[in-house]
N, C-alpha and C positions, 0 to 999 in steps of 0.2 A: 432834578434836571438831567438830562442822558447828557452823554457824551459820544463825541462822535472820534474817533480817528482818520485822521491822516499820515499817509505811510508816504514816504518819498527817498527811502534808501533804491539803488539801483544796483542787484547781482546781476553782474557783468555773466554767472552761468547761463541767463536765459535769453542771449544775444549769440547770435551767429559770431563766430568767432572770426571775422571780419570787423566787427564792429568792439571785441572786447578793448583793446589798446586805448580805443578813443573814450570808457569810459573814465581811466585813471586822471583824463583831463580836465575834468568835470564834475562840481563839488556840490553834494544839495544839501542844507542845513531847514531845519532837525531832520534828522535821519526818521526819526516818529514824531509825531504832535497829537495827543490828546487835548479837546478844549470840549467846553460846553455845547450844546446849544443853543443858538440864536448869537452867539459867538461869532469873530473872523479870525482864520488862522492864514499866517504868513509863511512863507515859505520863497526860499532864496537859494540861488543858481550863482555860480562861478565858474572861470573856464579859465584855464592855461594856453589856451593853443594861443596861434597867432593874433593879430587885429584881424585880421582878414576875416576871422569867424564872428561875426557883428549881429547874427541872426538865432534867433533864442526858439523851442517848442515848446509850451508844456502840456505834456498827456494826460488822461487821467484814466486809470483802468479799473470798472469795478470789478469783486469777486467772481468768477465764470466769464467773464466776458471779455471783449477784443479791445486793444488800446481806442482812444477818440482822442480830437486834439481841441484840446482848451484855447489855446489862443497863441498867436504868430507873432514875434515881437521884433521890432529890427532898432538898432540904435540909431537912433535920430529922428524917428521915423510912428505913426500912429500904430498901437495892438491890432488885431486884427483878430476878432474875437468869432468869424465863422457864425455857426448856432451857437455859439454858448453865448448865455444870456450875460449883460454887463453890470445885472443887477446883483450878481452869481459871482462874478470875479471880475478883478481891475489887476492886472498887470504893469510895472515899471521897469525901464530899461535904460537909466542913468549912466552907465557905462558901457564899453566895449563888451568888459568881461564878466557884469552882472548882472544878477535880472533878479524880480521877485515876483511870484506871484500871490494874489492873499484868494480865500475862498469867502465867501460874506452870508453873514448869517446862515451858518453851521446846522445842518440837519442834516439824522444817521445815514439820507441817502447820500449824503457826497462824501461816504468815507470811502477809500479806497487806496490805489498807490496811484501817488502823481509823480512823472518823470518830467524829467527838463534833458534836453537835448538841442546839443549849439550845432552851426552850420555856417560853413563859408560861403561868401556871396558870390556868384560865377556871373556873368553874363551871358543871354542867350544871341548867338552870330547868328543871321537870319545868313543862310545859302543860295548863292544868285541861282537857279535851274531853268 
């Protein structure tokens, strides 16, 4: 049976250095995950910042190619899973400062790196003109 990997460590060198500070806040566990195929592998997101940051990303970028976003997660609130398929991944967002996401039934094309990236929630002020 192959195995596939999934990478979800995040160097801060290949982030604008605007954004490196906000990586130290933000913790993904396994750093690696090796599993089977036809396997689901799990993967987990944690953040230090404030409550305020309630809003969860997770990317996934294959080899050669430009990040895509997996699904949009808000605490309290339903994933938001865009194009990617729900058969493909399920996302939870039990806490403030946690998230997990799993990938389902494991084949070599979903190996890549997956990032998680948290966000505070702003509101948009509509402008009287």
């Amino acid at each position: 049976t192959p195995s596939v990997c999934l990478c979800c460590s995040l160097s801060s060198t290949v982030l604008p250095d605007c954004f490196k500070g906000f990586c130290q806040d933000v913790i993904q566990h396994p750093e690696i995950s090796w599993s089977f195929a036809s396997q689901s592998a799990e993967m987990t997101c944690s953040h230090t910042r404030d409550k305020g940051h309630n809003q969860m990303y997770w990317f996934r970028q294959r080899p050669g190619e430009a990040m895509t976003l997996v699904v949009y997660t808000v605490f309290g609130g339903t994933p938001d899973y865009g194009g990617s398929p729900q058969t493909k991944y399920s996302s939870v967002k039990e806490t403030i400062e946690e998230g997990a996401l799993t990938v389902k039934d494991l084949q070599p094309d979903d190996a890549g790196l997956y990032f998680c990236a948290v966000s505070k929630h702003s509101d948009a002020k509509r402008q009287k003109g």
